[in-house]
C-alpha positions in Angstrom: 72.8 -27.3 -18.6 71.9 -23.6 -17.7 72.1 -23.3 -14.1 69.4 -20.9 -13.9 66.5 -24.0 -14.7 65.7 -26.2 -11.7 64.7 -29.5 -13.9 62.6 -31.9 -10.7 61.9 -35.2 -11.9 58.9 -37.2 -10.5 59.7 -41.2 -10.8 56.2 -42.6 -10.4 53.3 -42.9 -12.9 50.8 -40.1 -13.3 47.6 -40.5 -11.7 44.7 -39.6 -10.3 46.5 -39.9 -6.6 48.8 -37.5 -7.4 47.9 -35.3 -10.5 46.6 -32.3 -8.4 49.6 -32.6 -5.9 52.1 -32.4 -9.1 50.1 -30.0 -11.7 50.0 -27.2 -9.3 53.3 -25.9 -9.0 53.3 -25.2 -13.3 52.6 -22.6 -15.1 52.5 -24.1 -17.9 52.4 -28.5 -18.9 54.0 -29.9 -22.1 52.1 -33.2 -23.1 53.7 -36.4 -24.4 51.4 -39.0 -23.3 50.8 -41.7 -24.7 47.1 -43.1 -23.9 44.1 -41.7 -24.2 43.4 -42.2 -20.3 46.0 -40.2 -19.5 45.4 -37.4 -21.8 42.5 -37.2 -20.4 43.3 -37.2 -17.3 45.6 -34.0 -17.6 43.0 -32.3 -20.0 40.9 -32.6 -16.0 43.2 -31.6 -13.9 44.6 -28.5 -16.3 40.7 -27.4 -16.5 40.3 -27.8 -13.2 43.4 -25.9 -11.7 43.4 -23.4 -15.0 46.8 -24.8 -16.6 47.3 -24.4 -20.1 48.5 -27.5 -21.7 51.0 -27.9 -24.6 49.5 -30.9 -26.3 51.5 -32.9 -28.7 51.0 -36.5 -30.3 52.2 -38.9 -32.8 51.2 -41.3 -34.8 53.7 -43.1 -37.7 54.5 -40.3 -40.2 52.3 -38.1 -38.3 52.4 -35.3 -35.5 50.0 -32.8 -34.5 50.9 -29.3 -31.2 47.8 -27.2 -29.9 47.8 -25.7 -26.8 45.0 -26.3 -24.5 44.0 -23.1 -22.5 41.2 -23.8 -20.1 40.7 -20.5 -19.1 40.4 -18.9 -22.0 39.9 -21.5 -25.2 39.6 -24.9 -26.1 40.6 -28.2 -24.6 41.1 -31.9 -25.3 37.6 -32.7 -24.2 36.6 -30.1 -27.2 38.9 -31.6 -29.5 38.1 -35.2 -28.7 35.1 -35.7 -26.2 35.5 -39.3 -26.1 38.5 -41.6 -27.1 38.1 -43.7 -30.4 37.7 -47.4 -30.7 41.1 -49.1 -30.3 41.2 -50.5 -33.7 41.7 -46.8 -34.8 43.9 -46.1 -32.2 46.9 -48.6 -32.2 49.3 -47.8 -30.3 53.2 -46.7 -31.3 54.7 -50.2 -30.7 51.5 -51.7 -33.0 51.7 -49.1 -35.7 55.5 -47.4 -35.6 56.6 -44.2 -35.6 59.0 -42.2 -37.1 62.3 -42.1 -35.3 62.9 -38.3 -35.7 59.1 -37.6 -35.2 59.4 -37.1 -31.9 62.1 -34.4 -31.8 59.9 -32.4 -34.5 56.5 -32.2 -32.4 58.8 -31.9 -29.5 60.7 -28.6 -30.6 57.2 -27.1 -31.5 56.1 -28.0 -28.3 59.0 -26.2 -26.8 58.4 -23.1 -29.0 55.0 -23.0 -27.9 56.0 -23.3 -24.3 58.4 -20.7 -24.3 55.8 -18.5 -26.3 53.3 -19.1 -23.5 55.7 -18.7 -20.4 57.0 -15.3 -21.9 53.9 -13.8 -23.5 55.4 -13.9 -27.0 54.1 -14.0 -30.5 50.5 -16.1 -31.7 50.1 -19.3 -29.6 48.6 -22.3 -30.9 45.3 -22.2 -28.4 42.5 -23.0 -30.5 44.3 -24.2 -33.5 46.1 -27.5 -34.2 49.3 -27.9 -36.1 49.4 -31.6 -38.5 52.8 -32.0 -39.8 52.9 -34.6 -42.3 56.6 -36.0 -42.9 55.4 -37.9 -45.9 55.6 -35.1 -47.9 56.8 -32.6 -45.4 53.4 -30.4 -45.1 52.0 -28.3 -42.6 48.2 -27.3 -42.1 46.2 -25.9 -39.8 42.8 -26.7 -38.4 41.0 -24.1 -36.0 39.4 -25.8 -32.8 36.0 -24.4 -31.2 34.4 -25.2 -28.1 32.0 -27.1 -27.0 29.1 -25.4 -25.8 27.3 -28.5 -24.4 30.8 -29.5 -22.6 30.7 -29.6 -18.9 34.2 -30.0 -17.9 35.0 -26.4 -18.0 37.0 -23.6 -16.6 33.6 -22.4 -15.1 32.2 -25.4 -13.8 35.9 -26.8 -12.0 34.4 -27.1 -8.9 32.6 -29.5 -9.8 35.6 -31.8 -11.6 36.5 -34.5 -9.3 39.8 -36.4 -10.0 39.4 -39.8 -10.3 41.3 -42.7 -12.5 39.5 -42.8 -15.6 38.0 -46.0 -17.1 38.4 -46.8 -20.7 35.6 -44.7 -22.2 37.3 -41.9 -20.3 34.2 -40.2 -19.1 34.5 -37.8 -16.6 33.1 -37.7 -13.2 31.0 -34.1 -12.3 30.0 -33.4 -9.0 26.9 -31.4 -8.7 24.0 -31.4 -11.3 24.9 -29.6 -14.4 21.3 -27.8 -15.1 21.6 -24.4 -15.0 
């Protein structure tokens, strides 16, 4: 390992009680949850603390990288304001995945990390990368915002942390009318 990188390693489960005590002290976060609750959970934290995100996700013969940039683009909320219904959404024990799946979205994600952390080359904010292994494609789908959104760079004082129930939905402090 290069002794230069300082790898810290947190051995408890991501939360609500300790999200904004972790998220902080990056620059940049690499995505590889799992759950919808917890991707959403980091989508609030990033928007509220101004982390850009390096989203990746699987799904059988299927993987998808975008990068999240709250500050300046789009994030999950955009992409996906609220989760879908579970029979759509099995999860990888239910519906498999690809053994080498994971290393592919993974070394994107690490491009893309690197990319961000250095200033380098065309980041994916505001697109999202599909690889299909079935037939070994690529394509590209450009993300917008969402102007009715309220969890928002500009609005992060009003994001308050709190475990998210299954529907997700955030919780805004404040009244969003003006």
């Amino acid at each position: 390992m290069n002794p230069d990188v300082d790898v810290v390693t947190y051995d408890v489960r991501l939360g609500a009680d300790n999200i904004m005590d972790i998220l902080p002290e990056y620059d940049v976060v690499v995505d590889g949850a799992d759950n919808f609750p917890s991707r959403y959970l980091l989508n609030d934290a990033s928007v509220k603390l101004g982390v850009p995100v390096v989203h990746g996700s699987i799904f059988r013969f299927e993987g998808q990288v975008t990068v999240f940039d709250p500050r300046n683009g789009v994030t999950y909320r955009d992409m996906l304001p609220e989760p879908p219904p579970a029979e759509f959404a099995p999860s990888c024990a239910e519906a498999g995945v690809l053994g080498v799946l994971p290393g592919i979205v993974g070394s994107i994600q690490a491009l893309e990390a690197i990319k961000l952390i250095l200033g380098l080359g065309d980041g994916l904010s505001g697109r999202l990368v599909a690889f299909d292994a079935m037939d070994m494609s690529f394509r590209e789908y450009r993300l917008q915002r969402d102007p009715e959104l309220e969890v928002t760079w500009e609005n992060r004082d009003r994001i308050e942390i709190t475990e998210l129930d299954g529907l997700c939905m955030p919780r805004l402090v404040g009244d969003f009318t003006g």
